[in-house]
C-alpha positions as CSV (number, residue, x, y, z in Angstrom):
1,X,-62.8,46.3,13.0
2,X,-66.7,46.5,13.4
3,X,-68.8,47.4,10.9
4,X,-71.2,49.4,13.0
5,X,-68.3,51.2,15.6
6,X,-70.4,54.5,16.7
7,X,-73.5,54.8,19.1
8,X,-75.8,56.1,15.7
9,X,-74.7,53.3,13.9
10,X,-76.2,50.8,16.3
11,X,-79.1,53.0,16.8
12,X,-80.2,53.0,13.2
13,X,-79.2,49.0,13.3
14,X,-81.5,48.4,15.9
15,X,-84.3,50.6,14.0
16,X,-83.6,48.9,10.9
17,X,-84.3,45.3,13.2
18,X,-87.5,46.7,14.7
19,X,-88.7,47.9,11.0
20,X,-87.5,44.6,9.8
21,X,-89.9,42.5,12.1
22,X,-92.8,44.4,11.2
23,X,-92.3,43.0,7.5
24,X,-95.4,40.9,6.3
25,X,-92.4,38.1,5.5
26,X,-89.5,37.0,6.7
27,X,-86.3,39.3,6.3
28,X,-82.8,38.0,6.7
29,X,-79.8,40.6,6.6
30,X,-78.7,37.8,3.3
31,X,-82.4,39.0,1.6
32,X,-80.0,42.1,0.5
33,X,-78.0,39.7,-1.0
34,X,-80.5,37.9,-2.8
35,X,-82.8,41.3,-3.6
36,X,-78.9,42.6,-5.6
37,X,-78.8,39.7,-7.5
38,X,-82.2,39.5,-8.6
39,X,-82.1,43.1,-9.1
40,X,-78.8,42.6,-11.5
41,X,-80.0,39.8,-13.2
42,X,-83.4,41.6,-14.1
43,X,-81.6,44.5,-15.6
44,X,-79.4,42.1,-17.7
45,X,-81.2,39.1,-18.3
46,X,-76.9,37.9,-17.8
47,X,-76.7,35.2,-15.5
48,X,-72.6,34.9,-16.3
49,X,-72.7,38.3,-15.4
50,X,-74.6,38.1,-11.9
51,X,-72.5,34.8,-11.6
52,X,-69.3,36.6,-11.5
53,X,-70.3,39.7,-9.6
54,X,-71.3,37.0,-6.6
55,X,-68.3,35.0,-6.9
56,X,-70.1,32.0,-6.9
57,X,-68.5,29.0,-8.5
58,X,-71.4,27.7,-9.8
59,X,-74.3,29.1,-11.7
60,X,-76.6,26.8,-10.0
61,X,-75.5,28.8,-6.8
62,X,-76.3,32.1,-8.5
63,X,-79.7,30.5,-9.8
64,X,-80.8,29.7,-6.2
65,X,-80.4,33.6,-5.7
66,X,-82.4,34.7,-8.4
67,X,-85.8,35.1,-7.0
68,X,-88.9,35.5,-9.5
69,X,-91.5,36.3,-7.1
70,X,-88.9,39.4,-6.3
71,X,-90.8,41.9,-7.8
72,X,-94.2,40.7,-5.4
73,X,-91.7,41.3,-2.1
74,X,-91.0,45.0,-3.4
75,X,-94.5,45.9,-4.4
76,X,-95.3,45.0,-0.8
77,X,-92.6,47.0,1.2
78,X,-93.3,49.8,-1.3
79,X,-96.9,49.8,0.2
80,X,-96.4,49.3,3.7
81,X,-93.9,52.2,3.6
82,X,-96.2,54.6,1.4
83,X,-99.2,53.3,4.2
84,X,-96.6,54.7,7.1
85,X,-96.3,58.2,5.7
């Protein structure tokens, strides 16, 4: 089964691509991934608790996640998209 199986499905895909390569940095679909855990952790302060709700084995994996420069990234999407309206 594929994840994105109607025509506006891959239309918004493709939109979300262009928008994506307009970033002032370099976005990877995994950048959700790592924007989640950062996010979690932030609210918690928990690393077991991020740790777990990755599934990562190790916390050293779910340390390499956690991104401290995070909260830069979102201040700058937050201004290109409020410079876009």
């Amino acid at each position: 089964m594929q994840v994105f199986e109607t025509p506006n499905a891959h239309a918004f895909m493709l939109k979300m691509l262009r928008f994506f390569k307009k970033l002032p940095f370099k976005f990877q679909s995994h950048n959700f991934r790592t924007t989640t855990l950062t996010d979690l952790y932030n609210e918690t302060k928990d690393i077991i608790t991020v740790q777990r709700f990755a599934g990562h084995r190790s916390i050293k994996t779910t340390q390499g996640y956690i991104k401290k420069d995070q909260l830069k990234v979102n201040k700058q999407v937050a201004a290109m998209l409020r410079s876009r309206k």
